[in-house]
C-alpha positions as CSV (number, residue, x, y, z in Angstrom):
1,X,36.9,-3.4,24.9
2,X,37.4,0.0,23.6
3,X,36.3,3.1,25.7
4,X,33.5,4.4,23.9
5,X,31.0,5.7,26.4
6,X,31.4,9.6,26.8
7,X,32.3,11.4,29.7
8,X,29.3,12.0,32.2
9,X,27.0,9.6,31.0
10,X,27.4,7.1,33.9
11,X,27.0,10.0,36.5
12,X,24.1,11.2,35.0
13,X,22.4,7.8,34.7
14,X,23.8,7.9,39.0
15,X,22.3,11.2,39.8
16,X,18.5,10.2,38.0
17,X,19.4,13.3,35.2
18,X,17.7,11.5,32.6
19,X,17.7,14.8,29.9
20,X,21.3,15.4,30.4
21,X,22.0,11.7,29.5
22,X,19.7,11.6,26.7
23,X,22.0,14.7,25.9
24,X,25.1,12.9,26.2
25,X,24.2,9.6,24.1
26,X,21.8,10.9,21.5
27,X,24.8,11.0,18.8
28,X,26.0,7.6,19.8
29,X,23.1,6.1,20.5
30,X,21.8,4.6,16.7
31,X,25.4,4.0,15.6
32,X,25.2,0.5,16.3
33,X,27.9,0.5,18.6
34,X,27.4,-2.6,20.8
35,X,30.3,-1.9,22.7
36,X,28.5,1.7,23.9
37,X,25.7,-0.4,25.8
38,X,27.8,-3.3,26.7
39,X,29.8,-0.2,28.9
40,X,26.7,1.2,30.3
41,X,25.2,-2.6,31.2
42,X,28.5,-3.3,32.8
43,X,27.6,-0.9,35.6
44,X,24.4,-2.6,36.7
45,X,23.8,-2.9,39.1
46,X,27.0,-1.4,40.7
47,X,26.1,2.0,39.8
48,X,22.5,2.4,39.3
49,X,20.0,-0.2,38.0
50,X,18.8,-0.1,34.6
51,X,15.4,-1.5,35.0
52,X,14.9,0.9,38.6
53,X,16.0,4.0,36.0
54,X,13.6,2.7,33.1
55,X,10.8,2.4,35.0
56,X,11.3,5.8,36.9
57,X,10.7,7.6,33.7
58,X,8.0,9.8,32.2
59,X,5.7,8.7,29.1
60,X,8.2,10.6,26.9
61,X,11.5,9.7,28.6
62,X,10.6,6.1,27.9
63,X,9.6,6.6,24.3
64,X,13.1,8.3,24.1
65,X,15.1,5.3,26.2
66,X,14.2,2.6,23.5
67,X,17.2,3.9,21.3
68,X,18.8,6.0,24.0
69,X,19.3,3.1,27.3
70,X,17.1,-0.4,26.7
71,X,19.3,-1.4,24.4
72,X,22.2,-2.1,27.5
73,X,19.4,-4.6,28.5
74,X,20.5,-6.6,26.3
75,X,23.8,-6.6,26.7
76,X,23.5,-7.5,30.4
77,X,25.6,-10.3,31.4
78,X,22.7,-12.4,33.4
79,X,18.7,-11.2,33.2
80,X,17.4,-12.7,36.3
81,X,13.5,-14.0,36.1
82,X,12.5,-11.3,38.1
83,X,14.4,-8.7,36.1
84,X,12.7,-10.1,32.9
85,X,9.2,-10.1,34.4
86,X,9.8,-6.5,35.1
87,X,10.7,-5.8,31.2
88,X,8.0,-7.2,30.2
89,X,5.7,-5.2,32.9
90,X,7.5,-1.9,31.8
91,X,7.0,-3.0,27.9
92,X,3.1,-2.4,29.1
93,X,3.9,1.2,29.7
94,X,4.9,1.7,25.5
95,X,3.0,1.7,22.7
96,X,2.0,-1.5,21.2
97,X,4.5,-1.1,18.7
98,X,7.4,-0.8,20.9
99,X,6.7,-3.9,22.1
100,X,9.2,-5.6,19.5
101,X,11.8,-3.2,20.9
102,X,11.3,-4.8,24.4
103,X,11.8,-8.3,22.5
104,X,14.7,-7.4,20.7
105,X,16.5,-7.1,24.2
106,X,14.8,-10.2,25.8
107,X,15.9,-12.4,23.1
108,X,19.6,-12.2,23.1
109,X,19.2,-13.6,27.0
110,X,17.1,-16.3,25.7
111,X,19.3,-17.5,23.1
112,X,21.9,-18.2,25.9
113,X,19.5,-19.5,28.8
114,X,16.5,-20.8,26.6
115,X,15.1,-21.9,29.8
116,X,14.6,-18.7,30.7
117,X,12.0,-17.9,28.5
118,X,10.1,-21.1,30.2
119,X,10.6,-19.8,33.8
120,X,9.1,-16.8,32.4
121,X,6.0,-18.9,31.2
122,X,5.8,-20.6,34.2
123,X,5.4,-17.2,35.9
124,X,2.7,-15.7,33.6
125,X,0.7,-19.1,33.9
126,X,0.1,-18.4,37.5
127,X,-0.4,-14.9,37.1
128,X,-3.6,-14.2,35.9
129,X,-3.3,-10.0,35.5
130,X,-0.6,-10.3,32.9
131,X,-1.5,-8.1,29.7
132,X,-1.3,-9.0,26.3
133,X,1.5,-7.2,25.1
134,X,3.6,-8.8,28.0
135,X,2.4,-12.6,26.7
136,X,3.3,-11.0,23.1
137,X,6.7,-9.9,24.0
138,X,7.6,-13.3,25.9
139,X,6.4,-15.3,22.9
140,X,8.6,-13.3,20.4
141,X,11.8,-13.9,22.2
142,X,11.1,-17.7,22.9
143,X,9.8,-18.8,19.1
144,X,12.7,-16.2,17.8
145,X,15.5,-18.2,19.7
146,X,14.7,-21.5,20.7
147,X,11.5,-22.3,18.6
148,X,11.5,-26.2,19.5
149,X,11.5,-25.1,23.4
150,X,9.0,-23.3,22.5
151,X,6.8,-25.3,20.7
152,X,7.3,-27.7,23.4
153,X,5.8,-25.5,25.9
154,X,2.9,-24.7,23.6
155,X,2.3,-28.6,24.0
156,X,1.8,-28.1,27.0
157,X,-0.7,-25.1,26.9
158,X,-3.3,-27.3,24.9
159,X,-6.1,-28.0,26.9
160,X,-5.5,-25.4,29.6
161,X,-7.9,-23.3,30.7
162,X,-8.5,-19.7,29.6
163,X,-5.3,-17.9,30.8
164,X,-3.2,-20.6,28.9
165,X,-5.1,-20.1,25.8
166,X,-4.1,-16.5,25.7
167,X,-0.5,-17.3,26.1
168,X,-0.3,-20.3,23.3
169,X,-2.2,-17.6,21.2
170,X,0.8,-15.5,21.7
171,X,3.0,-17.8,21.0
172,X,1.7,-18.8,17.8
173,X,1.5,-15.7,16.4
174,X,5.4,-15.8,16.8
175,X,5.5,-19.0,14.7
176,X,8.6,-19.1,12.4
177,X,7.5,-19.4,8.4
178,X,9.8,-22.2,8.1
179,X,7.3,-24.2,10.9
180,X,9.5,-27.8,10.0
181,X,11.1,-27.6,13.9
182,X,7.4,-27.2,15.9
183,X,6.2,-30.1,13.9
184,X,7.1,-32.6,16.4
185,X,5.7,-31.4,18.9
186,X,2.9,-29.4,17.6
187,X,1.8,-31.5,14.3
188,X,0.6,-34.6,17.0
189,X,-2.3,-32.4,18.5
190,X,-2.8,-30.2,15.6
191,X,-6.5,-31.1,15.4
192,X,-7.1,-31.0,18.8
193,X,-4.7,-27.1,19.1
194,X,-7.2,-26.0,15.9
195,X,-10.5,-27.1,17.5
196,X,-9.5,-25.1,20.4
197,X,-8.1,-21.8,18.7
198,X,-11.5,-22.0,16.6
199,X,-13.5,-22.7,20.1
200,X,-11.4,-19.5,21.3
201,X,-12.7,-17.1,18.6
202,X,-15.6,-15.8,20.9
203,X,-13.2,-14.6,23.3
204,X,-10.1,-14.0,21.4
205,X,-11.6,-12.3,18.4
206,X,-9.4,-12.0,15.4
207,X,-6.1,-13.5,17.7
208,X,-7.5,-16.8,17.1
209,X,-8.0,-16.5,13.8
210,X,-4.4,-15.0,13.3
211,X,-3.6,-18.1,15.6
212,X,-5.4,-20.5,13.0
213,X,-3.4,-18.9,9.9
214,X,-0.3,-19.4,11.9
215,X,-0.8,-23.2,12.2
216,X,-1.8,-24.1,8.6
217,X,1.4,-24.7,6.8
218,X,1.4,-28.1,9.0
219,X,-3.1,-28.0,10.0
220,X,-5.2,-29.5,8.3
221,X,-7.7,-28.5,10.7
222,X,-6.8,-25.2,10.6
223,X,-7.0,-24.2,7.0
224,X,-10.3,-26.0,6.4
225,X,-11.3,-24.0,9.9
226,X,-10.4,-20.9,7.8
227,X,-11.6,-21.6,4.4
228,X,-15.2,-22.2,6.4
229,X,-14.9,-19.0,8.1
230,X,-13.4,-17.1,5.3
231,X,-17.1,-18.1,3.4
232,X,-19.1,-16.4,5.6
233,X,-20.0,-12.7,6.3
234,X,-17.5,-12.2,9.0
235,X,-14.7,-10.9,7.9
236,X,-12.1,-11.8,10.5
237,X,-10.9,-15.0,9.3
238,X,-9.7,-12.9,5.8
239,X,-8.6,-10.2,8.0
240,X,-6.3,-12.7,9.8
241,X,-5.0,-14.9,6.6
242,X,-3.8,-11.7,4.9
243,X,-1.7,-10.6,7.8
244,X,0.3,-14.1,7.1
245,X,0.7,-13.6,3.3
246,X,4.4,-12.1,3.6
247,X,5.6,-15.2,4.6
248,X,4.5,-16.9,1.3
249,X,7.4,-18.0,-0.9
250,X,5.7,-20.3,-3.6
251,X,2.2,-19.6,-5.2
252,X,0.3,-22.5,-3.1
253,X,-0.9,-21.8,0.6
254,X,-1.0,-24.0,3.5
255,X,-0.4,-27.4,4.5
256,X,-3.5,-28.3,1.5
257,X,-1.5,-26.1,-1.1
258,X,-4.0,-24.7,-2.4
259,X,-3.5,-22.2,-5.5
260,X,-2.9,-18.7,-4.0
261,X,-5.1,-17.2,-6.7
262,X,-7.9,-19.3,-5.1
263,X,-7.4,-17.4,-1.9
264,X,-6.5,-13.9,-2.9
265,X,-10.4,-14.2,-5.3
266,X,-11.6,-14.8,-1.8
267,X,-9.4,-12.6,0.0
268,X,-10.9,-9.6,-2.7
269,X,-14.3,-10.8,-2.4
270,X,-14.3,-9.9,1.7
271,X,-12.5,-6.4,0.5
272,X,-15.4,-5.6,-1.4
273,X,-18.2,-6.5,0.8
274,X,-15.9,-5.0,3.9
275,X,-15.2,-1.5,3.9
276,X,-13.3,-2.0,7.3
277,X,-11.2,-5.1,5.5
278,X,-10.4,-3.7,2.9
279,X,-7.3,-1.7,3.6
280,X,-5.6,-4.3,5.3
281,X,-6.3,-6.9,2.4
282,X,-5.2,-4.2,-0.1
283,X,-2.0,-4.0,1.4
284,X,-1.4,-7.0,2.0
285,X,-2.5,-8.4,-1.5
286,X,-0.2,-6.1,-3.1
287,X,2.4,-7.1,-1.0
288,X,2.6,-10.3,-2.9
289,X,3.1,-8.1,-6.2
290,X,6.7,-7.5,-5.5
291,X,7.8,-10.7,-5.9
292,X,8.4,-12.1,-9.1
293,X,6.5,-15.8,-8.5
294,X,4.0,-14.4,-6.7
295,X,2.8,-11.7,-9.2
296,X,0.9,-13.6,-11.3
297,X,-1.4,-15.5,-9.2
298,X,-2.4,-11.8,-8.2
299,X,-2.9,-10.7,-11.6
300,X,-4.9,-13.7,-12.8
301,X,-7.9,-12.4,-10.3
302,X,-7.8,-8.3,-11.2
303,X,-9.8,-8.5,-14.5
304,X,-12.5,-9.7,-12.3
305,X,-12.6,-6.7,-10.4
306,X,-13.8,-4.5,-13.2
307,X,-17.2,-6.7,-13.1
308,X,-18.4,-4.7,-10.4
309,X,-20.0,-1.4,-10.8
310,X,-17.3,0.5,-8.4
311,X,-13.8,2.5,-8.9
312,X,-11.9,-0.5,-8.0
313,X,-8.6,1.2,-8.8
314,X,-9.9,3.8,-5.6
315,X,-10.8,0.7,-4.0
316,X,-7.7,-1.3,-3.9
317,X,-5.1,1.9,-4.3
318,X,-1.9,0.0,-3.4
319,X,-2.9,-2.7,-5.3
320,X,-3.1,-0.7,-8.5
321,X,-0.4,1.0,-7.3
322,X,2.3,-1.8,-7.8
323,X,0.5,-3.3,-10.7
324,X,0.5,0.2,-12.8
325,X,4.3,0.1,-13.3
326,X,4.3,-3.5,-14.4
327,X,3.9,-5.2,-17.9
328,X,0.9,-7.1,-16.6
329,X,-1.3,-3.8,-16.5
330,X,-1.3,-3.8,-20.0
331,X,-2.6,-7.3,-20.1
332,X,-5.1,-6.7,-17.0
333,X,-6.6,-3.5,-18.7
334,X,-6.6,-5.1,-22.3
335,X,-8.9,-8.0,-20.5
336,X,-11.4,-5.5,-18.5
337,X,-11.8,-3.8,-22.3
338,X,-12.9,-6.3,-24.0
339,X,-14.4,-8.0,-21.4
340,X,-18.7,-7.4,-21.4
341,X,-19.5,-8.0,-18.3
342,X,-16.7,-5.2,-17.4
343,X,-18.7,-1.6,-15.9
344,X,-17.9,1.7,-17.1
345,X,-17.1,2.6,-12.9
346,X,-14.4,0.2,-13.0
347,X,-13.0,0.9,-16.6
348,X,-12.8,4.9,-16.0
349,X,-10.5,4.2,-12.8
350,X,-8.2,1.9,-14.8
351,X,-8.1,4.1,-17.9
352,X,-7.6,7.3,-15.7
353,X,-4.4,6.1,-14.5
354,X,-3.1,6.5,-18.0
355,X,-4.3,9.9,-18.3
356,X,-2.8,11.0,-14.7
357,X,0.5,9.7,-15.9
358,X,0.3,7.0,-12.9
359,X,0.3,4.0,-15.1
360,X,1.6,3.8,-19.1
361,X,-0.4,3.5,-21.6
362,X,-0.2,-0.2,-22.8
363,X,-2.5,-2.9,-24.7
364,X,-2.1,-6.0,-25.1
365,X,-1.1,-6.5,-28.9
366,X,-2.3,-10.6,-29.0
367,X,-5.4,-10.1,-26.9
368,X,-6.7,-7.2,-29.7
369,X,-5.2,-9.3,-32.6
370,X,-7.3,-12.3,-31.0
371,X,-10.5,-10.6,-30.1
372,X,-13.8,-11.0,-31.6
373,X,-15.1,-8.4,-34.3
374,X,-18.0,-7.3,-31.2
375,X,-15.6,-7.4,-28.2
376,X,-13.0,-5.5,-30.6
377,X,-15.8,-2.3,-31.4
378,X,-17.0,-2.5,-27.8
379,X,-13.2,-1.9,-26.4
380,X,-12.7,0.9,-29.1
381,X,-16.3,2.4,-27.9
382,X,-14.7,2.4,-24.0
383,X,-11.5,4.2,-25.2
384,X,-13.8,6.6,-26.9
385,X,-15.9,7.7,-24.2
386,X,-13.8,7.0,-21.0
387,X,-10.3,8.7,-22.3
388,X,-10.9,12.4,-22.0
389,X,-7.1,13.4,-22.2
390,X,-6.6,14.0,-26.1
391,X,-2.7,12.8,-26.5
392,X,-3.5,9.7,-23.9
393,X,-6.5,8.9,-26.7
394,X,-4.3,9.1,-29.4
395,X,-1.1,6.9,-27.8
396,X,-4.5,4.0,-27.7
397,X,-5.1,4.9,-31.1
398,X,-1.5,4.2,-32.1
399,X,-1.7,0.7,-30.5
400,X,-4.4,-0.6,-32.2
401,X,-3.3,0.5,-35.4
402,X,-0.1,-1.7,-35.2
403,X,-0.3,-4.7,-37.3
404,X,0.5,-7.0,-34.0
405,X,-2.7,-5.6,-33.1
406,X,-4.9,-6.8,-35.7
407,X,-4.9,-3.9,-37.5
408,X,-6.4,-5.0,-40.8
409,X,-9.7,-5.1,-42.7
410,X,-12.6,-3.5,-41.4
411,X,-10.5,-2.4,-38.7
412,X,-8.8,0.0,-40.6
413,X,-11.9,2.0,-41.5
414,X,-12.7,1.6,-37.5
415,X,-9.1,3.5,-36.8
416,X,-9.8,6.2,-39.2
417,X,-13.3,6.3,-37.6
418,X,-11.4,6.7,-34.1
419,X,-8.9,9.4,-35.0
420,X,-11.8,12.1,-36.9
421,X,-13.5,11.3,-33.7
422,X,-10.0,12.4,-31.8
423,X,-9.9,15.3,-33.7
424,X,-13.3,16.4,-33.7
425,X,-12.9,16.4,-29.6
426,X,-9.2,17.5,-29.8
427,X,-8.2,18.8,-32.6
428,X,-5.0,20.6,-31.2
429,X,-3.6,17.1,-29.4
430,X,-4.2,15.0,-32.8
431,X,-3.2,17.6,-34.9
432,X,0.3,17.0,-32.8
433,X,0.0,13.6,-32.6
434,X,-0.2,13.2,-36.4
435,X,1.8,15.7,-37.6
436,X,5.1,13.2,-36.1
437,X,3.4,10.1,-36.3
438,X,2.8,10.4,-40.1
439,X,6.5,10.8,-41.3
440,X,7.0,7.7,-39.3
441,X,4.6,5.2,-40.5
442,X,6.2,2.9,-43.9
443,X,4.1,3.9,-46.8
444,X,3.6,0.4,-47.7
445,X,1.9,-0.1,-43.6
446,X,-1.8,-0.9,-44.2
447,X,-2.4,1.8,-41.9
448,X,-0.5,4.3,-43.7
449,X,-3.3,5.3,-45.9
450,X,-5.4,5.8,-42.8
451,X,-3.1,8.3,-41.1
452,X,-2.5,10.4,-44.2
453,X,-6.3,10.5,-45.1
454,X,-7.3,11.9,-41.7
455,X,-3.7,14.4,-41.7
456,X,-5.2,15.5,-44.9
457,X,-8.3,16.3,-43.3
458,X,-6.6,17.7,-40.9
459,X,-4.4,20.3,-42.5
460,X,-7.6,21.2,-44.7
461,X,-9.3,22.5,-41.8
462,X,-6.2,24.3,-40.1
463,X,-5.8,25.9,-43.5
464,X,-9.8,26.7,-43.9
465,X,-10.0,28.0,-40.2
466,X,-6.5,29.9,-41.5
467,X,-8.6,32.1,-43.8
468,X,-11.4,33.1,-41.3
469,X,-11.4,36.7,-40.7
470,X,-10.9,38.0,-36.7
471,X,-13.9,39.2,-35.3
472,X,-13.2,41.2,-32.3
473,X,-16.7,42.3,-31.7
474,X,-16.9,38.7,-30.6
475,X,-13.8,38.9,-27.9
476,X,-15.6,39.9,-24.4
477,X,-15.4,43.5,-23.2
478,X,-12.6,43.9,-20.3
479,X,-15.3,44.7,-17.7
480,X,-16.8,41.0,-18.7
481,X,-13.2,39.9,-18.4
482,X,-12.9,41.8,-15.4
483,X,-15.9,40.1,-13.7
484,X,-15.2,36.4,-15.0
485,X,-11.7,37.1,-12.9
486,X,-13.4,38.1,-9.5
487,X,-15.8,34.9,-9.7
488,X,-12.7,32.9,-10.4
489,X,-10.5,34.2,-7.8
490,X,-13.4,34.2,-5.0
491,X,-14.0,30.7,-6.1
492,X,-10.5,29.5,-5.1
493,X,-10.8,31.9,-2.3
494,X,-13.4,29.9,-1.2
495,X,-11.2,26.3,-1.8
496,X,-8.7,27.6,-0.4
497,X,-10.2,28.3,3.2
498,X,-11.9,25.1,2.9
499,X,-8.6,23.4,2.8
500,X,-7.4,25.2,5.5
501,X,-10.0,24.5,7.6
502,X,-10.1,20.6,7.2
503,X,-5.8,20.7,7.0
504,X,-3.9,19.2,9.8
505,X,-1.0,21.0,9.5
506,X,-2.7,24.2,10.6
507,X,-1.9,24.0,14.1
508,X,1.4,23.1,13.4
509,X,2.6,25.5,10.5
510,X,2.3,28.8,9.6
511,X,0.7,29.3,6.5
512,X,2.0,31.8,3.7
513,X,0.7,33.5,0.8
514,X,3.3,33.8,-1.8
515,X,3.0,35.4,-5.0
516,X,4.9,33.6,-8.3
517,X,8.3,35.6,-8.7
518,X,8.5,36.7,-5.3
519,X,11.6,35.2,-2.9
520,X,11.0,34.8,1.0
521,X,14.0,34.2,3.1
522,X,13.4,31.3,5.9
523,X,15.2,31.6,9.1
524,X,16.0,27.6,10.7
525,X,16.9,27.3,14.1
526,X,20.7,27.6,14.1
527,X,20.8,30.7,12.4
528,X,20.9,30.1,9.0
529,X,18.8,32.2,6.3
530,X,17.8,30.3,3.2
531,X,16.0,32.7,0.7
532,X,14.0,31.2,-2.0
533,X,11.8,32.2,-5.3
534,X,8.0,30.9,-6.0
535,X,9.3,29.7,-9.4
536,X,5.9,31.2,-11.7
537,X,4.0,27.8,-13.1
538,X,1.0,27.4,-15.2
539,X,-0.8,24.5,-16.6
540,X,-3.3,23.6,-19.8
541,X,-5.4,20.7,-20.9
542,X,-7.4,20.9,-23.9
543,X,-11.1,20.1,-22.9
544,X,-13.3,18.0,-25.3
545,X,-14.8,20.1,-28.2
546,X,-18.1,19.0,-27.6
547,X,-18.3,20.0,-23.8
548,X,-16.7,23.3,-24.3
549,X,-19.2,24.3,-27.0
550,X,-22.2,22.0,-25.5
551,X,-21.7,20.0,-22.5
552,X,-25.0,18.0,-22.6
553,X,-24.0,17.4,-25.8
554,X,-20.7,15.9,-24.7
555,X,-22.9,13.6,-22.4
556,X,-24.9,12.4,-24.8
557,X,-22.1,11.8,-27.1
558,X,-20.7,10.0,-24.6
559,X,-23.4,8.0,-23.3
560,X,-24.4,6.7,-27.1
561,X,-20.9,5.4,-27.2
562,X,-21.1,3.3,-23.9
563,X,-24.1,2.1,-24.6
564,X,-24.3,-1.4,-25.7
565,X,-20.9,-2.3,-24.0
566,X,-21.9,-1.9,-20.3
């Protein structure tokens, strides 16, 4: 074996000087050099003892020894019992998400003395003070390495009393995806192990139902267990199944296979009625979105969403978040449009991830082309008076005006409707928009004639408003300039302490006031000066016509196009 443990490190492991060992290894110690830890194990317990030194450290020593000293644990030549019952004692003393770390170590001594891992069971049977994360640990290592041992000693769990349930909970919740090995010895019981875990539920809480979700590619039991509890008000049982979805690999659940758009409706229906559900289920849900045969058994249940009278896209943000790059938004937002029973809350989520630049904007060319004459208008109607971006409007207006679209007929007179009503709001954006889209459009298009009639239309006003004479009398005086300035700057004043107040980097950072042009030089802490420029930014939108000039008349313009299509 190559030398590769620096000079020092040994001593100071020796002489208890934790820092100047964490010193010493910190550059070596995520390099994935096995042969580093394989030196330091090979000096317990000659030299000092690894698990004596791991338990003698502080809160913030031990966060700092799972990259910097447990991994030598597992490079140990022989972890006695006792050794490993003291792992999984100082794995208590980490946060619950180290606990895998703990596991990581424990399992490479399973894999060469599985029956380790059932001594260990054996010894936190008869010990009824054993925590959680201990039982959690142990049953990670054992299904990991020798997952027929282990569903062997699960076997023998069933029926125990309390104590025992808690550790085959544990080990369930380490069952392998591919469950084929545990069916011998598990799949004989399995509606006796299910009528148990479900029995368990008052005590065990959502760990039984995880449990349950864990069994149900072989259960029966189980999955009609879950389907039960997944129709009720609690919310646990859908809390549990969507923390099992990663392992899906086909679009059919379970041992029943049942269609996986069946169980991600019901998965959505809990995420609306729960608010505490819901951002597990969103997560999990869209999960399933990033792979390819999975995708559109999600997909098939979002145009449903947009029946209820909510932002469903604030709702369900990672959901909508991996759908808005994806061809199917199109198709999902193309539904909700023409769909009647679809709400104006839902649709103005959907439509202002167009307008944010968060999603593109996309219809679907064969549902238009195929849509009734009244679900056609009522769509239009919901572009109309949802879209308040003018160029976003007019890249929707440019889809429905291709002929894949259905643009023909009376839809024609319905486009040129559309874009005098896009002008009338935003006359700057459509002016743009037409001024290139015209030159593009075949004279012999059926829509050409549109386009030019309304770019006629257009240039006669530009020209008309051209001619009108300035009126300065009519541009306010500086002091009313003046005063509109103060009562904007006090009102960002005002933002702006808010934002501090509720920030949580305030007690962390200190906070700066930097004007556009001006260059600060930053000083980091080994010396070196960076100096850098506020680069000067600014920002415009062009605001509807009729709220700039009337805003209750921009409401009520509004409102008389969504009404009727709610």
């Amino acid at each position: 074996m190559l030398a590769t443990l620096p000079n020092g490190a040994i001593d100071a492991l020796r002489e208890r000087r934790w820092d100047d060992f964490a010193l010493i290894v910190r550059p070596h110690a995520r390099s994935g050099n096995k042969a580093l830890w394989a030196e330091i194990a090979a000096e317990h317990p000659v030299s000092f003892n690894l698990l004596d030194t791991l338990e003698g450290l502080n809160p913030t020593q031990r966060r700092a020894a799972i990259y910097s000293l447990l991994p030598a644990v597992g490079e140990m030549a022989d972890l006695q019992l006792e050794e490993a019952l003291r792992l999984l004692k100082f794995g208590t003393t980490l946060d619950d998400p180290s606990g895998i770390f703990i596991s990581g170590q424990l399992s490479p001594h399973v894999l060469r003395r599985p029956e380790l891992a059932d001594e260990i069971g054996e010894s936190l049977r008869a010990d009824d003070s054993t925590e959680p994360i201990e039982h959690q640990i142990w049953g990670a290592s054992f299904f990991s390495q020798a997952p027929a041992q282990a569903a062997a000693f699960a076997a023998k769990l069933i029926g125990g009393g309390s104590h025992d349930v808690a550790l085959l909970i544990a080990l369930l919740l380490s069952l392998p995806s591919n469950s084929t090995s545990v069916v011998p010895y598990l799949g004989a019981h399995e509606e006796k192990l299910a009528g148990l875990l479900h029995a368990s539920r008052i005590d065990h809480g959502i760990q039984s139902w995880m449990a349950l979700a864990a069994i149900a590619d072989f259960s029966q039991t189980a999955w009609q267990l879950l389907q039960t509890g997944m129709d009720s008000d609690d919310p646990k049982p859908a809390i549990a199944l969507s923390r099992f979805l990663f392992r899906l690999t086909s679009p059919e659940v379970s041992v029943a296979h049942t269609p996986l758009n069946e169980v991600v409706r019901k998965l959505l229906n809990t995420a609306l009625r729960d608010a505490d559900a819901r951002r597990e289920i969103d997560s999990s849900v869209a999960s399933l979105m990033y792979q390819e045969v999975l995708c559109p058994s999600v997909v098939e249940e979002l145009p449903a969403l947009f029946e209820r009278d909510a932002n469903v896209v604030k709702l369900f943000p990672s959901i909508f978040g991996a759908l808005s790059p994806q061809p199917d938004f199109a198709r999902v937002l193309s539904v909700a449009l023409l769909s009647k029973d679809s709400t104006v809350s839902a649709l103005k989520g959907a439509i202002s991830l167009c307008t944010q630049g968060r999603a593109p904007v996309a219809l679907d060319d064969n549902l238009f082309a195929a849509a009734s004459p009244e679900a056609w208008i009522g769509a239009v109607k919901r572009l109309l008076g949802l879209t308040h971006y003018g160029p976003v409007l007019c890249e929707f207006i440019a889809l429905l005006s291709e002929p894949s679209a259905g643009a023909k007929g009376g839809r024609l007179a319905s486009i040129a409707q559309m874009l005098n009503y896009a002008f009338q709001e935003y006359p700057n954006a459509t002016a743009a928009f037409l001024a290139a889209k015209v030159p593009q459009i075949p004279k012999s298009s059926p829509v050409a004639a549109v386009y030019r009639s309304v770019y006629a239309n257009v240039l006669s006003w530009q020209r008309v408003l051209a001619r009108l004479p300035e009126r300065k009398e009519l541009w306010p005086k500086v002091s009313e300039r003046n005063a509109f300035l103060a009562i904007k700057e006090r009102f960002h004043r005002e933002v702006t302490r808010s934002a501090m107040e509720k920030s949580v980097f305030r007690a962390i950072t200190r906070v700066e006031f930097t004007a556009q042009g001006q260059k600060v030089a930053s000083h980091a802490s080994d010396g070196g000066i960076t100096v850098q420029e506020m680069a000067s930014m600014s920002q415009a939108i062009e605001l509807p016509t009729s709220e700039v000039s009337d805003p209750m008349r921009g409401i009520l313009l509004r409102n008389n196009l969504l009404r009727g299509v709610e």
